[in-house]
CHARMM internal coordinates of N, CA and C (Angstrom, degrees):
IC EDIT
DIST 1 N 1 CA 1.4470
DIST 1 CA 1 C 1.5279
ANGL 1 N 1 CA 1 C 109.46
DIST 1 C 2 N 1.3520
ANGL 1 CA 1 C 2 N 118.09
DIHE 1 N 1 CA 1 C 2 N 121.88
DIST 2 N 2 CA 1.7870
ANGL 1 C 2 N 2 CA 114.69
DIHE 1 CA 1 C 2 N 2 CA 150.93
DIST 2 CA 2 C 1.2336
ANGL 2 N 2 CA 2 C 115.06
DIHE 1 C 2 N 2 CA 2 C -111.97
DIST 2 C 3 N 1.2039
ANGL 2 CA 2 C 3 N 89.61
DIHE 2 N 2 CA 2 C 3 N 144.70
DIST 3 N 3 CA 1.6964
ANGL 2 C 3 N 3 CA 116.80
DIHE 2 CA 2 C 3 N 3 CA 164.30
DIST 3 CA 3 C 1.3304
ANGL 3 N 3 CA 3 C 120.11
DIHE 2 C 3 N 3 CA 3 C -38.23
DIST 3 C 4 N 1.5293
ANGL 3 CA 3 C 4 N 115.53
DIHE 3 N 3 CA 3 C 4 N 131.19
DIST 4 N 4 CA 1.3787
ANGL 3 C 4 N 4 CA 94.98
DIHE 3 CA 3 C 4 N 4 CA -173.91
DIST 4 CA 4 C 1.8533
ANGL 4 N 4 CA 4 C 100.95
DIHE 3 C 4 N 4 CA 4 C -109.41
DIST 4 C 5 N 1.5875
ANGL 4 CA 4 C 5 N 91.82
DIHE 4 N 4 CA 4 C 5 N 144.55
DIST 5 N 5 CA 1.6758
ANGL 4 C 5 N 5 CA 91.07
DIHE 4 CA 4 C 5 N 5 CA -164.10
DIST 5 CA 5 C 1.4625
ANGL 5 N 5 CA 5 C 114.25
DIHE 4 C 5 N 5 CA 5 C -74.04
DIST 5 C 6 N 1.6118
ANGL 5 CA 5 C 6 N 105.05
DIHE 5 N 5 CA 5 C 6 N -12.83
DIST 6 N 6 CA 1.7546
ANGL 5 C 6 N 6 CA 102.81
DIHE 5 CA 5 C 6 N 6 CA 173.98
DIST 6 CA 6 C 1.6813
ANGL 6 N 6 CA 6 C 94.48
DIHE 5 C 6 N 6 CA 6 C -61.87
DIST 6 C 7 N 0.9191
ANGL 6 CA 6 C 7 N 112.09
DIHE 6 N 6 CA 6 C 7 N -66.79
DIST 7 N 7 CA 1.3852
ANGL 6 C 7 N 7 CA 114.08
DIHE 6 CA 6 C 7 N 7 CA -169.72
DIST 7 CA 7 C 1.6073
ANGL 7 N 7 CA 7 C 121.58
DIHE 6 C 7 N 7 CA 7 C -42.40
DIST 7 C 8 N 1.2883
ANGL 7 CA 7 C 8 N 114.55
DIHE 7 N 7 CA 7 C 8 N -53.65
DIST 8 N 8 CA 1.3892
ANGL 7 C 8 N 8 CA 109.80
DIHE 7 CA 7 C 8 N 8 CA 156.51
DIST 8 CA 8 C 1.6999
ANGL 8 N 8 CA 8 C 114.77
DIHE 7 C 8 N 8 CA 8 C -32.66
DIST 8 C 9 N 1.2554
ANGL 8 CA 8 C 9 N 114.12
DIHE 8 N 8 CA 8 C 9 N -68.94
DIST 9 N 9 CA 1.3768
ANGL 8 C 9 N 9 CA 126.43
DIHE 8 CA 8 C 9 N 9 CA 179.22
DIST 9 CA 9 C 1.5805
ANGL 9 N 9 CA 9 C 127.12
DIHE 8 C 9 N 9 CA 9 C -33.07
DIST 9 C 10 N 1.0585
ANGL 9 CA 9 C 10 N 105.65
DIHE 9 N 9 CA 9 C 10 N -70.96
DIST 10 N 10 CA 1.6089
ANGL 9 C 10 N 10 CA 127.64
DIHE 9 CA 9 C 10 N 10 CA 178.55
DIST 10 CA 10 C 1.2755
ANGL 10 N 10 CA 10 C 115.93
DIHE 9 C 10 N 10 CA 10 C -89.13
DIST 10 C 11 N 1.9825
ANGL 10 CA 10 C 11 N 118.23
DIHE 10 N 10 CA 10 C 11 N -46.37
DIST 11 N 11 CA 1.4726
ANGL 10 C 11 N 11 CA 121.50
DIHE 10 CA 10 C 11 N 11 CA 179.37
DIST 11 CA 11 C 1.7751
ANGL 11 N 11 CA 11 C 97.84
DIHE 10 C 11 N 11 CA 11 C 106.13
DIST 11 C 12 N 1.0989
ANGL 11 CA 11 C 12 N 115.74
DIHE 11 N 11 CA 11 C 12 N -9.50
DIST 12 N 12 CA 1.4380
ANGL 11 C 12 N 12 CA 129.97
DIHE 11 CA 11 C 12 N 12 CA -175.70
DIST 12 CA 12 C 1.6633
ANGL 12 N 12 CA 12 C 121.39
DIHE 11 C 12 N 12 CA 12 C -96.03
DIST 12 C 13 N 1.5007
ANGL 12 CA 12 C 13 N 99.71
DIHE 12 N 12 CA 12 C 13 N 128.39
DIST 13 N 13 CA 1.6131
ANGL 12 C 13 N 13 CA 110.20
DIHE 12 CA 12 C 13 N 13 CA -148.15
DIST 13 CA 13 C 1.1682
ANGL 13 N 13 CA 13 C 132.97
DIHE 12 C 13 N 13 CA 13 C 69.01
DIST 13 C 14 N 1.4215
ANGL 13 CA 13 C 14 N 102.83
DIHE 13 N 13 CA 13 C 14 N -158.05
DIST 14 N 14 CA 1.6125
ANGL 13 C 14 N 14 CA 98.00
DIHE 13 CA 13 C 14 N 14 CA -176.05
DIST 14 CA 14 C 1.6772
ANGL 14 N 14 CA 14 C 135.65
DIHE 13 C 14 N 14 CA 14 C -76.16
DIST 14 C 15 N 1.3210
ANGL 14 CA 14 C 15 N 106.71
DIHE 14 N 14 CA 14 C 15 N 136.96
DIST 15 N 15 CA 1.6884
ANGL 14 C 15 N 15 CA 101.08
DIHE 14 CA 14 C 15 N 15 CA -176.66
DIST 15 CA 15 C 1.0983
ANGL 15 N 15 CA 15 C 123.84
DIHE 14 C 15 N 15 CA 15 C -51.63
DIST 15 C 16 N 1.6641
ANGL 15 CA 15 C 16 N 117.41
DIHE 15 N 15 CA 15 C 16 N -43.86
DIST 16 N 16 CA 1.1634
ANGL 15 C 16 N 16 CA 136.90
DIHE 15 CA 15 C 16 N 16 CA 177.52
DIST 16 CA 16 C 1.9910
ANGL 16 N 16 CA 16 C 129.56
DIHE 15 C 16 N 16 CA 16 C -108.71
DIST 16 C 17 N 1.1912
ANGL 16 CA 16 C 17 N 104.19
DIHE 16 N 16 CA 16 C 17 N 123.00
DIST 17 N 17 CA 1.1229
ANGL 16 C 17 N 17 CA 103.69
DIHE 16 CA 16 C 17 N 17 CA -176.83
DIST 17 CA 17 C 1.5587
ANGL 17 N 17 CA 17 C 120.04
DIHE 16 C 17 N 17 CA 17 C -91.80
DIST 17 C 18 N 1.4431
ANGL 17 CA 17 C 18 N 143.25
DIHE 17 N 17 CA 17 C 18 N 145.84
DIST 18 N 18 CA 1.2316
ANGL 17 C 18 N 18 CA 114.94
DIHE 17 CA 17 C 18 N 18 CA 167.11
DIST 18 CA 18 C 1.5615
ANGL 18 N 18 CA 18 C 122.06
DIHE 17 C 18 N 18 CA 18 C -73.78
DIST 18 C 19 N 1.6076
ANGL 18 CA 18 C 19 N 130.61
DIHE 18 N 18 CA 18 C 19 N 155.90
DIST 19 N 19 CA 1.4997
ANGL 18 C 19 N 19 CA 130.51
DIHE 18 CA 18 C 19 N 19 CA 173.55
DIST 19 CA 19 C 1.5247
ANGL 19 N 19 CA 19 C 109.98
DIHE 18 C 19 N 19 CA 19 C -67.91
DIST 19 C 20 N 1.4382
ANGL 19 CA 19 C 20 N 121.24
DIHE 19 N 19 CA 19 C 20 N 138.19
DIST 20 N 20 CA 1.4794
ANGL 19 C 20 N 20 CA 109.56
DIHE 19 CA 19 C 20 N 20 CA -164.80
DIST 20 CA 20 C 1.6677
ANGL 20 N 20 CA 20 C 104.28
DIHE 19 C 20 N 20 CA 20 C -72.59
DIST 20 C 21 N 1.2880
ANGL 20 CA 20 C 21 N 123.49
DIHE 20 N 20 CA 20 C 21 N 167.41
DIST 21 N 21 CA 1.2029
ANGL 20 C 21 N 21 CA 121.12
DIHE 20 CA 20 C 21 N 21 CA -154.62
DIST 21 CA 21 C 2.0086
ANGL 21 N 21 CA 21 C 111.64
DIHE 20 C 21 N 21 CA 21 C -75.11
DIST 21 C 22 N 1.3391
ANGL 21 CA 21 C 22 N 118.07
DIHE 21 N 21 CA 21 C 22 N 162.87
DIST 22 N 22 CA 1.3392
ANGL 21 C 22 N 22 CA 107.64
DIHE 21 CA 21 C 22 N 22 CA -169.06
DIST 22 CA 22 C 1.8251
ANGL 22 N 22 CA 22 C 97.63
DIHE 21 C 22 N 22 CA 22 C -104.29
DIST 22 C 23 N 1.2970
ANGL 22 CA 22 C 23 N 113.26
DIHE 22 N 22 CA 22 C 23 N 107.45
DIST 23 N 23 CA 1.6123
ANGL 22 C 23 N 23 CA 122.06
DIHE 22 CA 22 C 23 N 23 CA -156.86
DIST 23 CA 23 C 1.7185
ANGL 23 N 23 CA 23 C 96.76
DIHE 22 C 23 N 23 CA 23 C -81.43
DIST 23 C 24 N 1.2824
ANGL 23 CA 23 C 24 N 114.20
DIHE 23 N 23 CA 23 C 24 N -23.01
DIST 24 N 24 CA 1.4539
ANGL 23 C 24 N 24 CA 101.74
DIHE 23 CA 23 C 24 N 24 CA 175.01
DIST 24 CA 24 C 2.0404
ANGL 24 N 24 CA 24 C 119.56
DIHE 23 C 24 N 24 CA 24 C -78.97
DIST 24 C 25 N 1.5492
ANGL 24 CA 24 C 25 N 86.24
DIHE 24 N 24 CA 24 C 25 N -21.79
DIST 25 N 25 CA 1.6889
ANGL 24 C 25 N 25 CA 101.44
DIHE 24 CA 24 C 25 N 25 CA -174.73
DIST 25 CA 25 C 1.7191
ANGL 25 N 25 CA 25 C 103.10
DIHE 24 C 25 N 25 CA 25 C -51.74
DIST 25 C 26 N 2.1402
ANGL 25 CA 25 C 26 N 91.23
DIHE 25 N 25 CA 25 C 26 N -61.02
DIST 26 N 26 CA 1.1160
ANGL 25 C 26 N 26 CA 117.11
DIHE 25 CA 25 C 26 N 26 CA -179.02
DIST 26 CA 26 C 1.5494
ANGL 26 N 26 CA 26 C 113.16
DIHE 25 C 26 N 26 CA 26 C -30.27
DIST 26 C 27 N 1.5697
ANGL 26 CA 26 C 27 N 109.21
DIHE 26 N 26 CA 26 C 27 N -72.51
DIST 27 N 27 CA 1.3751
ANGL 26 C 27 N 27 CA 129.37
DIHE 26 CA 26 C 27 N 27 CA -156.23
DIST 27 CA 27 C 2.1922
ANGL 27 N 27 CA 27 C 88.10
DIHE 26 C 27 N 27 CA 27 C -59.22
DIST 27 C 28 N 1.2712
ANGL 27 CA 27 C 28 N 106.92
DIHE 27 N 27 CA 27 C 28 N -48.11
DIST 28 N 28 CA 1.8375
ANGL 27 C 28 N 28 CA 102.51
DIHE 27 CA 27 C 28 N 28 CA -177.83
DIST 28 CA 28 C 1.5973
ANGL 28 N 28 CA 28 C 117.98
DIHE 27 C 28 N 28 CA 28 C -54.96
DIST 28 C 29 N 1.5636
ANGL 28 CA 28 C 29 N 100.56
DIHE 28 N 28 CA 28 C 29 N -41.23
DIST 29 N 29 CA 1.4905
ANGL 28 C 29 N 29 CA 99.69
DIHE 28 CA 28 C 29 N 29 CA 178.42
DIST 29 CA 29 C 1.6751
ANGL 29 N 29 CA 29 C 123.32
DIHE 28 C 29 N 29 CA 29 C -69.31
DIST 29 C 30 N 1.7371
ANGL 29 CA 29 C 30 N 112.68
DIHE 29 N 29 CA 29 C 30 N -28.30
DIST 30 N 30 CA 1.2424
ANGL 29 C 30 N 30 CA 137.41
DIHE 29 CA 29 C 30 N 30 CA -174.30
DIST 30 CA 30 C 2.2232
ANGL 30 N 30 CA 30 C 92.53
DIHE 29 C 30 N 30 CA 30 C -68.24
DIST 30 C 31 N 1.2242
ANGL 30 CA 30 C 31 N 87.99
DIHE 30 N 30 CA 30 C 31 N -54.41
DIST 31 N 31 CA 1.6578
ANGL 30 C 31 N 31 CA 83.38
DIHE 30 CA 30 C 31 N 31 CA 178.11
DIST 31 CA 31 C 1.1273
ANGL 31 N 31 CA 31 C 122.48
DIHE 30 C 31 N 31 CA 31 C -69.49
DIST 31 C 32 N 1.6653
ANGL 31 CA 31 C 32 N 132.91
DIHE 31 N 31 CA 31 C 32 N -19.29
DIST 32 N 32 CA 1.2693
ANGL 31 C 32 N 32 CA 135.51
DIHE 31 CA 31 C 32 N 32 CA -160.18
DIST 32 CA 32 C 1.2027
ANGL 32 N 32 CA 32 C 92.00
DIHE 31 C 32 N 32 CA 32 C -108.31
DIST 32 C 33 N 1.5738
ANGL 32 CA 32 C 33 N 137.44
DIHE 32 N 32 CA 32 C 33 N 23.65
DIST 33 N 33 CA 1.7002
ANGL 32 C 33 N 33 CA 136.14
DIHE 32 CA 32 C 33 N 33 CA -156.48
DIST 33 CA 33 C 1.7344
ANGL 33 N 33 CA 33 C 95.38
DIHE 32 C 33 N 33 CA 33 C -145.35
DIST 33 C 34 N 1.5278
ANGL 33 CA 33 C 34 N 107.32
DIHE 33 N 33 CA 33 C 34 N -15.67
DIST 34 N 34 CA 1.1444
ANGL 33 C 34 N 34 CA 119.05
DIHE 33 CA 33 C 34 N 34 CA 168.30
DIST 34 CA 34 C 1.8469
ANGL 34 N 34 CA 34 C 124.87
DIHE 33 C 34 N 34 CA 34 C -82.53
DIST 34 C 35 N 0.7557
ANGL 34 CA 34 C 35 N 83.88
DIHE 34 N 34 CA 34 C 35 N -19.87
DIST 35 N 35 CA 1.9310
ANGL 34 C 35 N 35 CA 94.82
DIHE 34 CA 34 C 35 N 35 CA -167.68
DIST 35 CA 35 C 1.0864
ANGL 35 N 35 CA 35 C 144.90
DIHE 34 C 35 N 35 CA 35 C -89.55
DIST 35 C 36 N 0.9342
ANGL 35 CA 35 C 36 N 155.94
DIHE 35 N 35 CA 35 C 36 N 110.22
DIST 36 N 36 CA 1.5586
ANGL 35 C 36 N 36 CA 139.97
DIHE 35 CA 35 C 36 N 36 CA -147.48
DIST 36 CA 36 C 1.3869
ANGL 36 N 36 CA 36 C 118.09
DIHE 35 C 36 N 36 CA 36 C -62.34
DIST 36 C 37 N 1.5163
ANGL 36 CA 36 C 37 N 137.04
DIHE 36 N 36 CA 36 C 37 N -171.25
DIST 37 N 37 CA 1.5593
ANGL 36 C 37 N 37 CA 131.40
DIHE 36 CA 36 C 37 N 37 CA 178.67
DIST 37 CA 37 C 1.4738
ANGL 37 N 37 CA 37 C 114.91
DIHE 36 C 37 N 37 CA 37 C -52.19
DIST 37 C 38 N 1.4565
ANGL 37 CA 37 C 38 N 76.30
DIHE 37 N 37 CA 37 C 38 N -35.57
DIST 38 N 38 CA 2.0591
ANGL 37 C 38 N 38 CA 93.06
DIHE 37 CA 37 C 38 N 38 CA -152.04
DIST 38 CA 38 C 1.5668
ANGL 38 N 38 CA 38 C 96.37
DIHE 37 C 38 N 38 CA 38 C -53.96
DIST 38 C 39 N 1.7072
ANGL 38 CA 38 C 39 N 98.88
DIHE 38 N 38 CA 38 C 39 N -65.17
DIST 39 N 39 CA 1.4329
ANGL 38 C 39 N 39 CA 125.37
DIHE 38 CA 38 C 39 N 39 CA -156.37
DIST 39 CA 39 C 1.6161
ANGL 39 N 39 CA 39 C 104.12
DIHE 38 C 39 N 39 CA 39 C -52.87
DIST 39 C 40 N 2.0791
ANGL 39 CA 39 C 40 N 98.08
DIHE 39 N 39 CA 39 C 40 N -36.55
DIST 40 N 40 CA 1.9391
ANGL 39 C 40 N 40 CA 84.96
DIHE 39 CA 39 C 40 N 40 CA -172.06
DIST 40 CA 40 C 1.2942
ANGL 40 N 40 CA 40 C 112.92
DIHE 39 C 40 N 40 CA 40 C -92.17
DIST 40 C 41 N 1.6652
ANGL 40 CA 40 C 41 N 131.00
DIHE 40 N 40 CA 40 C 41 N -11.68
DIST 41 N 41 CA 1.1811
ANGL 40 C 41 N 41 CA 121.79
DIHE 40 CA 40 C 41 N 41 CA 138.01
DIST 41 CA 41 C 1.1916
ANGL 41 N 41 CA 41 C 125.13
DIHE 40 C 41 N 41 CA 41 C -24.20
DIST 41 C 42 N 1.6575
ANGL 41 CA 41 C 42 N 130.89
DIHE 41 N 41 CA 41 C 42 N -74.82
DIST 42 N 42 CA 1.5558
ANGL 41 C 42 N 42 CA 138.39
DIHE 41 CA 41 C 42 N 42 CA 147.45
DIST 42 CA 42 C 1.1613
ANGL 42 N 42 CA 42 C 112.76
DIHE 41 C 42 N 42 CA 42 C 5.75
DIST 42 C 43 N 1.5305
ANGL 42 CA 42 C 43 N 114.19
DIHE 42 N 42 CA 42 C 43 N -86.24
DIST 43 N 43 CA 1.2908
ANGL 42 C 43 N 43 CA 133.90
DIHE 42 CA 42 C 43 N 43 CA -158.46
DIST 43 CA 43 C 2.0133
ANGL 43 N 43 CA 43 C 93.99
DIHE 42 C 43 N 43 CA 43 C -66.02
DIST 43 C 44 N 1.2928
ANGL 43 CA 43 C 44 N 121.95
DIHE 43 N 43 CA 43 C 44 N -34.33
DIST 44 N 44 CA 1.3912
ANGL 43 C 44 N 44 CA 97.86
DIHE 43 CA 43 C 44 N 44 CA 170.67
DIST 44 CA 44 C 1.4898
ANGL 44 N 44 CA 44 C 145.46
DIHE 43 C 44 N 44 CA 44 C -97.49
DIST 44 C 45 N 1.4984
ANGL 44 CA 44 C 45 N 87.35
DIHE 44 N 44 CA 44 C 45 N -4.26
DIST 45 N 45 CA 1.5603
ANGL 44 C 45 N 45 CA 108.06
DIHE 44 CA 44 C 45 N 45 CA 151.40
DIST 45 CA 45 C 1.4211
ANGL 45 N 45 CA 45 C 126.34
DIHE 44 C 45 N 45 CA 45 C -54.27
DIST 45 C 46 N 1.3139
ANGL 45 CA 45 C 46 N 105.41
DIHE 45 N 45 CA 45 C 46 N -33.17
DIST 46 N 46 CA 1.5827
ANGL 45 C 46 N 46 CA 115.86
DIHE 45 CA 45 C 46 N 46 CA -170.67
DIST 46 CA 46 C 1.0831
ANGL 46 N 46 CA 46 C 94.43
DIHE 45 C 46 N 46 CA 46 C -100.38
DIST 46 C 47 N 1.8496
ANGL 46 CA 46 C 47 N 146.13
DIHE 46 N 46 CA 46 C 47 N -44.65
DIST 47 N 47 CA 1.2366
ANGL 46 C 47 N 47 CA 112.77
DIHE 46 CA 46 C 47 N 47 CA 154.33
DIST 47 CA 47 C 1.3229
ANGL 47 N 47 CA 47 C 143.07
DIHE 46 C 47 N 47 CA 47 C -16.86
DIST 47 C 48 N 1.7184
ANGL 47 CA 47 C 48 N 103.93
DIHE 47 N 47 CA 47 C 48 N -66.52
DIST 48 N 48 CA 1.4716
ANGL 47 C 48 N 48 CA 111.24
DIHE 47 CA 47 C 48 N 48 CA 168.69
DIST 48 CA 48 C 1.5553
ANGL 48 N 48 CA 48 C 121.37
DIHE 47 C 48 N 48 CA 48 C -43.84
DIST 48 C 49 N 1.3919
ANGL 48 CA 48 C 49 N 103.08
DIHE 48 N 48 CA 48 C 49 N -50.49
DIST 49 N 49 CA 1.8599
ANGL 48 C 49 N 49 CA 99.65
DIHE 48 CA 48 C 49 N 49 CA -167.12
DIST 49 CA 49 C 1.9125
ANGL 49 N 49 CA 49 C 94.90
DIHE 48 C 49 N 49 CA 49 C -61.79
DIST 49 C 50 N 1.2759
ANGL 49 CA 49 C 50 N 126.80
DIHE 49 N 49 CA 49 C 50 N -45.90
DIST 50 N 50 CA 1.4117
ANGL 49 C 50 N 50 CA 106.53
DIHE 49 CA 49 C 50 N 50 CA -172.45
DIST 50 CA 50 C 1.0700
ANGL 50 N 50 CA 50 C 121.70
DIHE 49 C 50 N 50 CA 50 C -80.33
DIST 50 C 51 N 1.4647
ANGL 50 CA 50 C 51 N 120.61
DIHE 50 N 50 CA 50 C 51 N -10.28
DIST 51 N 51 CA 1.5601
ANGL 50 C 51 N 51 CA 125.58
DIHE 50 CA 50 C 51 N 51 CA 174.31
DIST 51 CA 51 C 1.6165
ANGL 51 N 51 CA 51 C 98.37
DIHE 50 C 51 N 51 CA 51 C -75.22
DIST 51 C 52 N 1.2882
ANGL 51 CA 51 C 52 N 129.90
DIHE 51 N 51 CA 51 C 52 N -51.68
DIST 52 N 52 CA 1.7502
ANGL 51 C 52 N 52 CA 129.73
DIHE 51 CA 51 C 52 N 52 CA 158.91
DIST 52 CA 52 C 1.5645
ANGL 52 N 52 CA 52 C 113.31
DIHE 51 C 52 N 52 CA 52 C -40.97
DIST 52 C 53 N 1.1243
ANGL 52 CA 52 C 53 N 139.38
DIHE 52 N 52 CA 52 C 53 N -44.83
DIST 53 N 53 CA 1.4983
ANGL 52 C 53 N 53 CA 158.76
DIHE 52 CA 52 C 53 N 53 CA 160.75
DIST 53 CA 53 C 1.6551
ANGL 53 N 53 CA 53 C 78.42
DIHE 52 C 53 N 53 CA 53 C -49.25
DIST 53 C 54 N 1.2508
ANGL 53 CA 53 C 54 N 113.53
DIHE 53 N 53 CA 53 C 54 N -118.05
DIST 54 N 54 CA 1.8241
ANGL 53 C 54 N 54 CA 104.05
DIHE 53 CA 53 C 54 N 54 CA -164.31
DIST 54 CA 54 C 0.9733
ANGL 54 N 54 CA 54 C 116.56
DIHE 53 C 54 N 54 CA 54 C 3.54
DIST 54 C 55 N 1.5755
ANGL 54 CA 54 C 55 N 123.16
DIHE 54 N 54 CA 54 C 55 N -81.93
DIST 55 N 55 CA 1.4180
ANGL 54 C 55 N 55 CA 155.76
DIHE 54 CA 54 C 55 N 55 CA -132.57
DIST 55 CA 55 C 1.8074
ANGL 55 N 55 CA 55 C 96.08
DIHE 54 C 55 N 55 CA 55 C -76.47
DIST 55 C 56 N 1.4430
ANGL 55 CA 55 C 56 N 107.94
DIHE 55 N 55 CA 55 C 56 N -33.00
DIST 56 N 56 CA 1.7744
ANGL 55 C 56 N 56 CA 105.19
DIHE 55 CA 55 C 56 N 56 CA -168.69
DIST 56 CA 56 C 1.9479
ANGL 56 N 56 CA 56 C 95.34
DIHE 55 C 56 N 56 CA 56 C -78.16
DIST 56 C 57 N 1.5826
ANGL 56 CA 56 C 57 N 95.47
DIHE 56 N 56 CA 56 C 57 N -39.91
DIST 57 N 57 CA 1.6686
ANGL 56 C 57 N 57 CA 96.40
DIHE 56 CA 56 C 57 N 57 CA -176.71
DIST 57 CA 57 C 1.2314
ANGL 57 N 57 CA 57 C 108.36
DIHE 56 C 57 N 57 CA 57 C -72.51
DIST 57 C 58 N 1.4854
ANGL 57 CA 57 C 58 N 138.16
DIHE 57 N 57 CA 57 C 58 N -31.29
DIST 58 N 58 CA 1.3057
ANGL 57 C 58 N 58 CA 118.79
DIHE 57 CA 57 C 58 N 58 CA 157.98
DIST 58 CA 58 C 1.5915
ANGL 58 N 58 CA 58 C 125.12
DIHE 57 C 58 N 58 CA 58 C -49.24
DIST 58 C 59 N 1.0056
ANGL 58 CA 58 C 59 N 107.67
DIHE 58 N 58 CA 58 C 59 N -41.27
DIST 59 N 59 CA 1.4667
ANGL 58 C 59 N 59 CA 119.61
DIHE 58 CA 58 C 59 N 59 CA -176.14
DIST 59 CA 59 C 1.5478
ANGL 59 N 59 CA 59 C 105.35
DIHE 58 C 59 N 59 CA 59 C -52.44
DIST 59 C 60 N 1.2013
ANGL 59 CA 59 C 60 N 122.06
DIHE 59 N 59 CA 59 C 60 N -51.61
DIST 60 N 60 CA 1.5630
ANGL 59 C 60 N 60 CA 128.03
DIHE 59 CA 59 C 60 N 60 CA -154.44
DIST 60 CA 60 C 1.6087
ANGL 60 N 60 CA 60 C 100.92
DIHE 59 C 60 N 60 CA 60 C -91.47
DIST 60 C 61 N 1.2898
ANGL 60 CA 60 C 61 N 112.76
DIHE 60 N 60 CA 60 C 61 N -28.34
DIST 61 N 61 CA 1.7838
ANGL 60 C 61 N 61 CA 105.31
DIHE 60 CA 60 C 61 N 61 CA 150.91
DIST 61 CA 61 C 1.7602
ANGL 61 N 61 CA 61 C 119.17
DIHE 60 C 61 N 61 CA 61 C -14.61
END
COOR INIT
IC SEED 1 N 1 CA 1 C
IC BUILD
């Protein structure tokens, strides 16, 4: 949720605004909603190894 700055401002409408939507999330979940067991197993295996890939290159920073 953010704040919406009219509202800060004036006090008028809503407090809370929704965050506009995350189109890459979207487009991952839309593909991972497509796939059979096998394939989204797959697809989260390979999540993991590059989220581990990140996580080691953060480390060595």
């Amino acid at each position: 949720m953010v704040i919406d700055k009219d509202w800060i401002k004036t006090g008028e409408g809503e407090m809370f605004t929704a965050p506009p939507p995350d189109i890459k999330l979207e487009r991952l979940i839309e593909i991972y909603n497509t796939l059979d067991g096998l394939l989204k197993e797959c697809l989260l295996e390979q999540s993991d190894i590059l989220l581990k890939i990140y996580k080691d290159k953060i480390d060595k920073k």
